[in-house]
Backbone bond lengths (Angstrom), bond angles and torsions (degrees), N, CA, C in turn:
res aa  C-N    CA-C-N  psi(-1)  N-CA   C-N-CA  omega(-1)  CA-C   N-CA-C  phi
1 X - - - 1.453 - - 1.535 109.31 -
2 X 1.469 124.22 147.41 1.214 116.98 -161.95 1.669 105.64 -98.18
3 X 1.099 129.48 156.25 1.381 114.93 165.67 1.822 120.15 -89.77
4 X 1.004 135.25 111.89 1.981 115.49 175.46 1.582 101.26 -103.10
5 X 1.559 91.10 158.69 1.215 129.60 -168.42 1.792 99.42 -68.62
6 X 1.567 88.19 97.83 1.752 95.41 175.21 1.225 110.22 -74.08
7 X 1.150 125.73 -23.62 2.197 122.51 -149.26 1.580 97.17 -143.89
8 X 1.383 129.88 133.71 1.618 144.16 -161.38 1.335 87.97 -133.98
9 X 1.427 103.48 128.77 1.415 97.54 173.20 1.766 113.79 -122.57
10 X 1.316 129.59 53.11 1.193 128.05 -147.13 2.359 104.90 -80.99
11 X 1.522 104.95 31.38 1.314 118.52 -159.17 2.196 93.42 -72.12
12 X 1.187 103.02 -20.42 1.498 103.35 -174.16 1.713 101.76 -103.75
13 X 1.309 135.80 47.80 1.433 126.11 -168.58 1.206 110.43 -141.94
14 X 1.408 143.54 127.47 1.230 123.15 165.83 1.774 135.37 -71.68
15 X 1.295 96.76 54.38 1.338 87.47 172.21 0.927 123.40 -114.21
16 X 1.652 108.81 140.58 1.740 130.74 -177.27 1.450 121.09 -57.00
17 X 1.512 97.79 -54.81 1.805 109.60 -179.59 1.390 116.44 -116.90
18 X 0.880 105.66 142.33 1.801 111.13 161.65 1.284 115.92 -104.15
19 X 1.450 117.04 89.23 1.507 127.79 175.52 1.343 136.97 -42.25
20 X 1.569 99.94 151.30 1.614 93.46 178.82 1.555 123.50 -43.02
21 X 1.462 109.51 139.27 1.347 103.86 -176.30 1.536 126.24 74.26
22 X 1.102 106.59 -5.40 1.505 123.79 174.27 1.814 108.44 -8.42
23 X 1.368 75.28 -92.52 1.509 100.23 175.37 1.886 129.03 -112.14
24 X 1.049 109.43 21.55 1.111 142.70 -141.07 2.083 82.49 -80.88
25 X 1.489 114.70 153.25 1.547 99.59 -168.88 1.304 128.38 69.66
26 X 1.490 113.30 -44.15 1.552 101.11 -155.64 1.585 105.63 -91.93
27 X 1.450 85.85 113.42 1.550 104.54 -162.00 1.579 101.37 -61.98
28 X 1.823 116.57 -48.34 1.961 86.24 -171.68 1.184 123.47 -81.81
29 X 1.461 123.76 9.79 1.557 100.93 155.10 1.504 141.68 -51.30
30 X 1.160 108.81 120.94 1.655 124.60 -174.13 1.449 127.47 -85.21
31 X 2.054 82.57 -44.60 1.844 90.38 179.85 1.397 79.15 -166.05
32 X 1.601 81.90 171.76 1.772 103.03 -172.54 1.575 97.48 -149.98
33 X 1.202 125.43 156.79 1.435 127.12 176.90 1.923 72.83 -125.60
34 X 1.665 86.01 134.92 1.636 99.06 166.43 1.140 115.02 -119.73
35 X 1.871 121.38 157.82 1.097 139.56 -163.40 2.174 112.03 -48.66
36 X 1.123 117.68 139.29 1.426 106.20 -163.74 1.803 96.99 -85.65
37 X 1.302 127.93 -22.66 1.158 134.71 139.89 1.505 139.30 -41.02
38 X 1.412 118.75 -26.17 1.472 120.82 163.01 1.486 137.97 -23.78
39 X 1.471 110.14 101.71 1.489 92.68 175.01 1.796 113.93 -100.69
40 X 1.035 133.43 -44.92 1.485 136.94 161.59 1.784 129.30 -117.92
41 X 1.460 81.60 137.61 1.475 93.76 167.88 0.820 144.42 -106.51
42 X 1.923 140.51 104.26 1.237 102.46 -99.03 1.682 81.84 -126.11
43 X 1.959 122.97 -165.00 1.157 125.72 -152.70 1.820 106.81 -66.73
44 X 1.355 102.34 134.75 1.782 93.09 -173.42 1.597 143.72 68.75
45 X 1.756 91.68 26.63 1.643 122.99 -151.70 1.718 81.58 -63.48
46 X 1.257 113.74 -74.24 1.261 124.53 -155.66 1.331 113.66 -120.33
47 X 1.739 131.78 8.01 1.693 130.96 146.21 1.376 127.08 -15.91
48 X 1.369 89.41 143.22 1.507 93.09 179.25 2.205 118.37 57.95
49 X 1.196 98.78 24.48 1.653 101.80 -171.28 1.466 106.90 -91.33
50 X 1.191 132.69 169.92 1.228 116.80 137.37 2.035 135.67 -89.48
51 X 1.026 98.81 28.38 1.189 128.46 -129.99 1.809 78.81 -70.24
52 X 1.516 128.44 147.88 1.544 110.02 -158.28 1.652 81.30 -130.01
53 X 1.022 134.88 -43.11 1.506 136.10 -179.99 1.681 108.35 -130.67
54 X 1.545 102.36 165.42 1.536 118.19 179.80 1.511 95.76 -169.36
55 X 1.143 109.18 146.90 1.432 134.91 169.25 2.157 119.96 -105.04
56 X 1.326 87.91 81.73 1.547 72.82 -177.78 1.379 126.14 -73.89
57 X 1.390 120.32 160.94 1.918 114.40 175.48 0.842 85.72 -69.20
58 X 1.869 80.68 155.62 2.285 94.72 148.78 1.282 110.68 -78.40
59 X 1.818 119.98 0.63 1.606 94.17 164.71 1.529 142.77 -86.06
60 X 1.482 91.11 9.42 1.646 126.72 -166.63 1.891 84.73 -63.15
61 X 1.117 124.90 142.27 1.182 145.62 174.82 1.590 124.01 -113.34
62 X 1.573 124.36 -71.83 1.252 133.54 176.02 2.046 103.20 -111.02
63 X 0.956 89.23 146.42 1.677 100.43 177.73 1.716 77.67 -122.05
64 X 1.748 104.76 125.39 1.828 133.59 169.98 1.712 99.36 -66.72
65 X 0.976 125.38 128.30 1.862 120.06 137.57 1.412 118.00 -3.06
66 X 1.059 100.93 145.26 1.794 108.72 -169.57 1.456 105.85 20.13
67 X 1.165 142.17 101.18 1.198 144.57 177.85 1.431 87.93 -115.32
68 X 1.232 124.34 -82.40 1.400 127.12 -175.36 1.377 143.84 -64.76
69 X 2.149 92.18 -4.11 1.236 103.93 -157.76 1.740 129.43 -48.94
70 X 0.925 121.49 140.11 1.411 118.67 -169.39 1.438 137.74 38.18
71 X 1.452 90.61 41.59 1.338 112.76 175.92 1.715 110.18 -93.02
72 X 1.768 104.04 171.00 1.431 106.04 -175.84 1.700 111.45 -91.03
73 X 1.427 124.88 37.12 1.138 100.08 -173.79 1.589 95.61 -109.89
74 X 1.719 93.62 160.81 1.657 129.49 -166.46 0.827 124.94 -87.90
75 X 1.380 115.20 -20.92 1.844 115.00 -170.56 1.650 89.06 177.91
76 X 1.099 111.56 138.11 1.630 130.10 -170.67 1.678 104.92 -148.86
77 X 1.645 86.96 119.52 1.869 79.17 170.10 1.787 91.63 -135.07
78 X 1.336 87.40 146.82 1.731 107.01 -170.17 1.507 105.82 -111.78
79 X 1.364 96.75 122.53 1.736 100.57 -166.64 1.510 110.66 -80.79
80 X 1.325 131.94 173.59 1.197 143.68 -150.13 1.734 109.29 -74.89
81 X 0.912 97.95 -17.33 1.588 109.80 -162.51 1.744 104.61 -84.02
82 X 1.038 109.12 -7.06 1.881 126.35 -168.66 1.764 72.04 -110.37
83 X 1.758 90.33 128.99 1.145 133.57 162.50 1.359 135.41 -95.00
84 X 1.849 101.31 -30.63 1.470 121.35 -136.33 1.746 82.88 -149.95
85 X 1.055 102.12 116.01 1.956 111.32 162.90 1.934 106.19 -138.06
86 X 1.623 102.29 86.11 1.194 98.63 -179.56 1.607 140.48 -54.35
87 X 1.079 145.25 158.82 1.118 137.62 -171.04 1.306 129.15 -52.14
88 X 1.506 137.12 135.61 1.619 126.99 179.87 1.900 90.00 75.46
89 X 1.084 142.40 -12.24 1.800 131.93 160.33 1.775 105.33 -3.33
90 X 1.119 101.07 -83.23 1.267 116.22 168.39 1.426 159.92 -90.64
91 X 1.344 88.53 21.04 1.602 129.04 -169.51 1.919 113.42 -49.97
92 X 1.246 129.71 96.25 1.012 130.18 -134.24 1.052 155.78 65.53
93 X 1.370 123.84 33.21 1.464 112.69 -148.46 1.888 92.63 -109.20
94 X 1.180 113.37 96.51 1.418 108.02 -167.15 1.160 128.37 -74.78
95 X 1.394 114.64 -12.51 1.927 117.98 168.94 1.682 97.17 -100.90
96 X 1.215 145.45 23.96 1.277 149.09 176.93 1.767 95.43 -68.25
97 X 0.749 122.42 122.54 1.826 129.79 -164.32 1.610 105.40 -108.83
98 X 1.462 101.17 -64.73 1.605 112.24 -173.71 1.862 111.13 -147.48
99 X 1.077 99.69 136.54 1.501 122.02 -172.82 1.536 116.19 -108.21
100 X 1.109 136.16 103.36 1.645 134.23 161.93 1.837 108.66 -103.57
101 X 1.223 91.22 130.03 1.975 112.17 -163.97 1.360 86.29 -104.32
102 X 1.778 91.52 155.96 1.092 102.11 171.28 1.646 118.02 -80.99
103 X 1.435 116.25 156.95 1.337 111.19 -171.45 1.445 117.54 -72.87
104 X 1.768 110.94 -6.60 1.645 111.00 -163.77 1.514 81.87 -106.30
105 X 1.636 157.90 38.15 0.660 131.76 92.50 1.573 168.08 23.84
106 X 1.253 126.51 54.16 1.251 104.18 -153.10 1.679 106.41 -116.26
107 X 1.106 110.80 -2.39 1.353 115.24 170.30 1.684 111.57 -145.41
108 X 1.437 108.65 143.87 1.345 121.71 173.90 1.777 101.98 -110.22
109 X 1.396 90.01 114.16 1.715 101.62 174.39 1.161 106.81 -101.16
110 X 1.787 76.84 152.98 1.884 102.94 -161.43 1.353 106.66 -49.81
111 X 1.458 89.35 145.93 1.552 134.57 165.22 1.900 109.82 60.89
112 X 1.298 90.00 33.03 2.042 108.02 -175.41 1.453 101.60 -73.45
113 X 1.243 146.24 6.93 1.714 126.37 160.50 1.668 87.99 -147.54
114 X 1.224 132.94 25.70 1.849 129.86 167.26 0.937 100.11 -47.87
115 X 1.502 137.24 123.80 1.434 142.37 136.53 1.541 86.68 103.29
116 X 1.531 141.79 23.48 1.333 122.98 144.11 1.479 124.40 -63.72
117 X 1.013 126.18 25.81 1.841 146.64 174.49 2.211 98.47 -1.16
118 X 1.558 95.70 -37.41 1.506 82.13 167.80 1.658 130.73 -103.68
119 X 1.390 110.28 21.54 1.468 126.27 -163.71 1.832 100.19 -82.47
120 X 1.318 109.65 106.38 1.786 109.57 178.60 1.893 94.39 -111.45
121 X 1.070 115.46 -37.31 1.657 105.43 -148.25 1.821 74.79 -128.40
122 X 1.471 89.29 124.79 1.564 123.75 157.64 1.593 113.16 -153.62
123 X 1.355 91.91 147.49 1.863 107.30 -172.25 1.854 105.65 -121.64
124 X 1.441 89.91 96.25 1.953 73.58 171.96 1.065 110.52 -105.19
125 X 1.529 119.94 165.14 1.358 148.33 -159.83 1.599 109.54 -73.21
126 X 1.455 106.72 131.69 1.136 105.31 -172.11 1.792 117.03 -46.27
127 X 1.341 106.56 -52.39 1.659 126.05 -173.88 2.062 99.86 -54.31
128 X 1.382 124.03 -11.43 1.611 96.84 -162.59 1.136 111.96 -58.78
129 X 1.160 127.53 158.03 1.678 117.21 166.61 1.537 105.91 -137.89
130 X 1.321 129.28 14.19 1.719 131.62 159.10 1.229 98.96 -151.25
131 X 1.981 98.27 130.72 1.381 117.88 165.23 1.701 89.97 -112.24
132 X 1.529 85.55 133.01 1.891 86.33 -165.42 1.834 91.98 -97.01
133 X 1.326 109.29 -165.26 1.772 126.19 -154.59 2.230 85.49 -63.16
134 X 1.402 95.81 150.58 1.263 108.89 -175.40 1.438 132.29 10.70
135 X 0.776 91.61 26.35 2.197 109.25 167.31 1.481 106.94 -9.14
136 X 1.644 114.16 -66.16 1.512 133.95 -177.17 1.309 94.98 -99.23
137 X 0.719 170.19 48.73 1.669 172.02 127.34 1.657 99.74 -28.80
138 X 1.717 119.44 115.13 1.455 92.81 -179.14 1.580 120.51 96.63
139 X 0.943 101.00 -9.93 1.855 98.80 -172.33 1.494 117.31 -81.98
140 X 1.229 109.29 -169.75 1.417 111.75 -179.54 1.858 92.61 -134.46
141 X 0.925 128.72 6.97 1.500 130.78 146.07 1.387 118.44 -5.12
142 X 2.020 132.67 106.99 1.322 86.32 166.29 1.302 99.33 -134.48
143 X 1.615 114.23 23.84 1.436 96.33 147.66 2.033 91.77 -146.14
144 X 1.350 103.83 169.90 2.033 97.36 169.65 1.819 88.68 -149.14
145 X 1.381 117.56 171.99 1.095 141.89 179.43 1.638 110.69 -135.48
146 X 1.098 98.35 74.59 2.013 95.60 173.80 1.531 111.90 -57.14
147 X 0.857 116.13 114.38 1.827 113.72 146.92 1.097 149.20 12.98
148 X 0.848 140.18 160.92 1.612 131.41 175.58 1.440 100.31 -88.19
149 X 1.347 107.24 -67.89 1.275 106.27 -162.33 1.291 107.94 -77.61
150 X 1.588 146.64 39.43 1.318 140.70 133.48 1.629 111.88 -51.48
151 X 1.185 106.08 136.66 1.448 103.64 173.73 1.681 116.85 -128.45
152 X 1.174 110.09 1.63 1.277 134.59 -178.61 1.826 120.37 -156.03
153 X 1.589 103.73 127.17 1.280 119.43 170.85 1.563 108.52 -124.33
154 X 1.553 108.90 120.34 1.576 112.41 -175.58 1.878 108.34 -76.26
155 X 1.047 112.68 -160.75 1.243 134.71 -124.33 2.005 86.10 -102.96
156 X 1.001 118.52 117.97 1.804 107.58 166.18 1.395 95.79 64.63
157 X 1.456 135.69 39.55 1.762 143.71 157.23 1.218 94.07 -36.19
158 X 1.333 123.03 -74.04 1.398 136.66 -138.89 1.788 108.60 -114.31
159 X 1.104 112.24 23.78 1.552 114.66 -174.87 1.220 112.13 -69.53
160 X 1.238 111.47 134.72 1.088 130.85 -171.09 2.056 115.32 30.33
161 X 1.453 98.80 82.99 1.441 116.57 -167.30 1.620 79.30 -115.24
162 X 1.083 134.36 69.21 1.319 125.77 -175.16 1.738 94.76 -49.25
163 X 0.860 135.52 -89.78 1.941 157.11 -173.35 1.473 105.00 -31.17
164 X 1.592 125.81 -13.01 0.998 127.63 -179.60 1.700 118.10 -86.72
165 X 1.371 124.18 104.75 1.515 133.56 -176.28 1.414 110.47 -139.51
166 X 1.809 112.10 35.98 1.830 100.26 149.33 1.480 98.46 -162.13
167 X 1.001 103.62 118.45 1.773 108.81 176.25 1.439 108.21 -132.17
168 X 1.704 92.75 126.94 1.934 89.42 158.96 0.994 107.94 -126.26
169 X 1.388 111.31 135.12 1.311 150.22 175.03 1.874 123.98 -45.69
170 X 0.640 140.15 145.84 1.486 120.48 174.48 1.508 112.64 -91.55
171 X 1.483 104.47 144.87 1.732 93.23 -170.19 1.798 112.05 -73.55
172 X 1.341 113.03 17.61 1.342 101.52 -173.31 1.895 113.97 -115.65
173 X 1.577 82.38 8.76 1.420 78.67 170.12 1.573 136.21 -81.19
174 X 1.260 130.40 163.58 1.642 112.00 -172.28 1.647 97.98 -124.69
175 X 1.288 115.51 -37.14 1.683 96.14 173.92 1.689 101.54 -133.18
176 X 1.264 95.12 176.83 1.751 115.29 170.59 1.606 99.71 -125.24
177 X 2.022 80.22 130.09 1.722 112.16 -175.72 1.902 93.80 -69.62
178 X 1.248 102.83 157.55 1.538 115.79 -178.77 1.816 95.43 -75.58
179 X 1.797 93.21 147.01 1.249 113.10 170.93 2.221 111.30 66.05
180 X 1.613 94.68 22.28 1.793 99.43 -167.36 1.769 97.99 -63.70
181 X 1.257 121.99 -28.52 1.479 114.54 -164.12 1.880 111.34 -124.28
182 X 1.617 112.07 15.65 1.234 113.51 -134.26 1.652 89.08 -84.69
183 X 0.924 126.70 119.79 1.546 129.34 152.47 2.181 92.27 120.89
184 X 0.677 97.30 17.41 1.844 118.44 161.09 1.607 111.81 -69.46
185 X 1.367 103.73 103.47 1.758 90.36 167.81 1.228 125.33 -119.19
């Protein structure tokens, strides 16, 4: 039986990005210590992993599309220095438990925790002001507190959040996108 390389330790390297496809597939990754230099991570960094924790820098800047997608990690907090968490980031990640965003934050692009089926505890940033089309789509949410300064919630946010029964709204919103709570019981 062969042994693979569960744990990457690239913490002594200068590298900026972790490229598409990086690590993308390779199922026994567990954990990785990343470069303290990092500025992006880029589309399909670490998909499909089992990858259960990561420590990002604060020099990390943009998080790519599916970076994490359907990976094994549990709890992810994205430090202040990330601006940019592209859409689908975390697109499946089904033991994903709890999420802390960065506060410079200002938009959650579509469909960024869809199909986290185990996502209860997330903290967003005071400043967001767009939760784009099904953000939480899928969650295990069962209560959130949006912001003030949200001024927009897209289309199927909260679809099918079965576990989800307390939301407040931000007072600055003016309408609700079709299908925002639809399959909520």
């Amino acid at each position: 039986m062969r042994n693979f390389c569960k744990a990457i330790d690239l913490s002594n390297t200068d590298i900026t990005v972790i490229p598409t496809f990086a690590m993308d597939a390779y199922e026994p990754l567990e954990s990785i210590k990343l470069p303290h230099n990092l500025k992006v991570i880029e589309d399909e960094a670490f998909s499909e992993t089992n990858l259960k924790t990561i420590v990002i820098p604060d020099s990390v800047t943009t998080i790519e599309k599916w970076a994490f997608e359907s990976s094994g990690l549990t709890t992810i907090s994205i430090p202040d220095s990330v601006t940019k968490v592209d859409m689908e980031a975390f697109l499946y990640c089904t033991n994903l438990k709890e999420v802390y965003l960065s506060a410079n934050l200002e938009i959650l692009e579509e469909n960024l925790f869809f199909g986290c089926t185990s996502l209860s505890t997330i903290v967003l940033p005071k400043n967001l002001m767009i939760i784009e089309m099904g953000v939480f789509r899928e969650t295990a949410l069962q209560s959130i507190v949006i912001p003030d300064s949200v001024t927009y919630i897209g289309e199927a946010a909260f679809y099918d959040c079965t576990e989800l029964s307390q939301v407040t709204l931000p007072k600055n919103m003016t309408e609700i996108a079709p299908y925002l709570f639809r399959g909520c019981t």
